[in-house]
N, C-alpha and C positions, 0 to 999 in steps of 0.2 A: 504494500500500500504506500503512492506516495502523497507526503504531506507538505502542503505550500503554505507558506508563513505571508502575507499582505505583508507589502511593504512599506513604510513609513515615512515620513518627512525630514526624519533624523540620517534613511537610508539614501536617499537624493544627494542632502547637504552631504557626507561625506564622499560622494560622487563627484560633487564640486572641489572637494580641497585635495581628492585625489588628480585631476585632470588640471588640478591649477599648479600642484607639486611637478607633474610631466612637464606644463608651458614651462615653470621657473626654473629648472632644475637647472638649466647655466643660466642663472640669476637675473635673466632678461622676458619679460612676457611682452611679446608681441600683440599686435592689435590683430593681426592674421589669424594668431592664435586663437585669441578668442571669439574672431568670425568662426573659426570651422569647430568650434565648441557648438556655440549659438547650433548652426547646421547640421550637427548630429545631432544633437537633442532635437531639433524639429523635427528631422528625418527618421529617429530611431529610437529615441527615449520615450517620445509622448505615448510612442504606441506600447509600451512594456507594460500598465496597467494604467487604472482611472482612477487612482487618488489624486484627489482636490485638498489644495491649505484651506485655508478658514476664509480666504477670500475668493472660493470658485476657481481657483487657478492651476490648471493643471502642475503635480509636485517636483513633476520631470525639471520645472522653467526655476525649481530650488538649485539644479547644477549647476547655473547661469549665474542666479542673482550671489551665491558662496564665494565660485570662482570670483566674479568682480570684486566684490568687497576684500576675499584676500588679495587680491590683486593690488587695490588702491589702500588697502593696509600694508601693503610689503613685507607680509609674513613669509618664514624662511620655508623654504620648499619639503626639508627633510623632516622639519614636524610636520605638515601635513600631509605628507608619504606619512608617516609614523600614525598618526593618528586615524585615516582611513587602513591600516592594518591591524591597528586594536581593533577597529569596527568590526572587520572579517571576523576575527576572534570571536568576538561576543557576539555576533551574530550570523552561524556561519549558516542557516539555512536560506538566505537572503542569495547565497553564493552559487545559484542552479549553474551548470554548464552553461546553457544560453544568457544566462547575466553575464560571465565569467568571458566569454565569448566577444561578448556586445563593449564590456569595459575596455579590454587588448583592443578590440576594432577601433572605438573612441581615444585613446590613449596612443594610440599609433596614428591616428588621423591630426592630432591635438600636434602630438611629435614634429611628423615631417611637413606641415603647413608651413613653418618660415626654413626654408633654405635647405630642407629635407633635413633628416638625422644627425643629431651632432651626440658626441659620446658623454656629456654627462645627460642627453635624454635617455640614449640607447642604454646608458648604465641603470637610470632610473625603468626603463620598460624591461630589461631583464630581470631587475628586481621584483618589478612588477608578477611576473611571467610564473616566478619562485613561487612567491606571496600565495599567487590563487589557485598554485599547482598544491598548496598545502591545506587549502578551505577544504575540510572534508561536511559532506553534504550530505545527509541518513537518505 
């Protein structure tokens, strides 16, 4: 039997400060970056379920609003890698193959948008790679 846990608004925002750790990880966030963020989540996020915040708004558009605010807070890249992998932790059913799938796609797309890959990304998405090869899922 398998069992699917709804996902939350807490699950989004960690979304956000994981794909904003990939943009910053050579300590520069491009505006490109965060076009082709914006772009997956219209294209791919909204459709993974229908949780709404408190104000009608699809929870997917929380990976957006995260990202920017870390952005224009200039928090350091490896705390929020770090903290998007507590979250795996403590919530590893959130973690199905097709999320797991969908994040690498988003984080690889986030990646090579300014100038294709550079190695403190490719360092952060093989980290990444590790990370969610370790989410075990009942």
């Amino acid at each position: 039997m398998k069992t699917k846990k709804k996902l939350t608004l807490e699950f989004y925002q960690n979304l956000g400060k994981l794909f904003y750790a990939i943009a910053a990880a050579d300590k520069k966030v491009h505006a490109v970056e965060f076009d082709k963020l914006k772009e997956c989540v219209k294209q791919q996020w909204l459709n993974v379920d229908i949780l709404e915040d408190d104000y009608h708004t699809d929870a997917a558009y929380h990976i957006e609003i995260v990202f920017d605010w870390l952005n224009n807070s200039a928090y350091e890249a490896d705390i929020c890698f770090q903290d998007f992998v507590d979250y795996t932790k403590e919530h590893p059913l959130f973690f199905t193959k097709n999320i797991k799938k969908l994040i690498m796609k988003t984080a690889n797309a986030v990646a090579a948008s300014f100038s294709g890959f550079n190695k403190s990304e490719l360092m952060m998405l093989a980290k990444l790679d590790l990370e969610l090869k370790t989410v075990n899922v009942y």
